[in-house]
N, C-alpha and C positions, 0 to 999 in steps of 0.2 A: 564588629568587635564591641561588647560592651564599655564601660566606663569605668576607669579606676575606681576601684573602694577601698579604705583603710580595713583592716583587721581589726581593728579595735585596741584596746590599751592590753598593755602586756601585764600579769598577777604570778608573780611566785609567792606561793602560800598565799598569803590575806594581803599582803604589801604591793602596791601597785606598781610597777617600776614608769623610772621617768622617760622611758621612748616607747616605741607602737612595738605591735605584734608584724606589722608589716603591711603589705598591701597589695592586693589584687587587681589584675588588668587582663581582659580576655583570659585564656587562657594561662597565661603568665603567675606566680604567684611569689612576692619578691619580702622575705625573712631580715627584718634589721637584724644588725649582731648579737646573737643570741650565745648566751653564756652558761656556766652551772657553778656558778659558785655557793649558790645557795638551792635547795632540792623544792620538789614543792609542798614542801614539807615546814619550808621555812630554815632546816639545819643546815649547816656550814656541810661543804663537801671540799675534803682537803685531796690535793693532788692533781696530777694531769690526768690521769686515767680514769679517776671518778669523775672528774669533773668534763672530759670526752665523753662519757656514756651519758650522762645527766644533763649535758648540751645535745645530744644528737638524739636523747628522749625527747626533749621538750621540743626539738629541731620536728620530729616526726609529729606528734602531738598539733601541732600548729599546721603544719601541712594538711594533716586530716582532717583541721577545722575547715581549709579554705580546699576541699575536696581534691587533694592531691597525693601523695605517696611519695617516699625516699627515692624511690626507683625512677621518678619524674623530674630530679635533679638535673640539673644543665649547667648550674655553678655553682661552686663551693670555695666562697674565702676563708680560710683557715687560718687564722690569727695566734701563734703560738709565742710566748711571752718568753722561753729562754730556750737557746738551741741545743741544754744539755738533755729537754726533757721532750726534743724531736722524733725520737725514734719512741718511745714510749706512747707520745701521742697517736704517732701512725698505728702502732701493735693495737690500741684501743680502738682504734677508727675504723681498721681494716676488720675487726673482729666482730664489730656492730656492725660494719657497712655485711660481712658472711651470712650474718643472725636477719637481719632486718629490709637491705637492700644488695643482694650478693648482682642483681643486673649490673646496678652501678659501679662496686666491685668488679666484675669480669671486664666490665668494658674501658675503666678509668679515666671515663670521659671527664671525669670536675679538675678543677686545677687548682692553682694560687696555696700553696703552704709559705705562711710568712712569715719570719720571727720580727716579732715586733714587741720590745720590751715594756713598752710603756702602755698597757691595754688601761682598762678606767680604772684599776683597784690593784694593788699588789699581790692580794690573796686569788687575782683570778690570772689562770694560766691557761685559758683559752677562750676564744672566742671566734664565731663561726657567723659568715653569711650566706645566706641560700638565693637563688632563683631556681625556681620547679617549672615546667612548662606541662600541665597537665592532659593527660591522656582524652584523645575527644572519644566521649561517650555515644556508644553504639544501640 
């Protein structure tokens, strides 16, 4: 098994944020909590359901850096800041996991939905961590 490596520093837009992109171990590929409150555009994205597709872009996005894919998921903590906007988050999640990872989807293997109100910022109403266990190459 190779040796941990960092993914390097996280950038939405030009702003570098203050924790990693995550870090790689063998085949393993382990996502800090990854957010959308801001696009990589730099603009504000308001809501739970922008802000689910714009977490589970940048979610995908990152994976593909460190040679993996949404359908490689094994865990998913799903961090939702108030439990009026729980079912809205699932409707945005499950609608990307159809579009992007429907394996993941049919099989429902991730877990942990957690309301947790106090995430780093009040404008953000979700937040998401991953472990991917990536596919051995043939």
């Amino acid at each position: 098994m190779s040796a941990k490596r960092g993914l390097g520093p996280l950038f939405y837009g030009a702003a570098e944020q203050p924790w990693s992109r995550g870090a790689a171990a063998g085949e393993f590929v382990f996502l800090s909590g990854i957010d959308g409150v801001i696009d990589d555009e730099g603009r504000t994205v308001v809501g739970i359901a922008g802000q689910t597709r714009t977490t589970l872009d940048r979610i995908r996005a990152l994976l593909a850096d460190a040679g993996a894919e949404p359908d490689d998921i094994v865990q998913l903590d799903q961090f939702v800041a108030d439990p009026a906007e729980r079912a809205e988050y699932m409707r945005a999640r499950d609608e990307w996991f159809a579009e992007h990872a429907p394996g993941l989807l049919d099989e429902r293997s991730y877990a942990s939905l957690l309301i947790y109100p106090a995430l780093a910022t009040p404008q953000m109403r979700v937040e998401i961590r991953v472990v991917a266990h990536k596919k051995e190459e043939s």
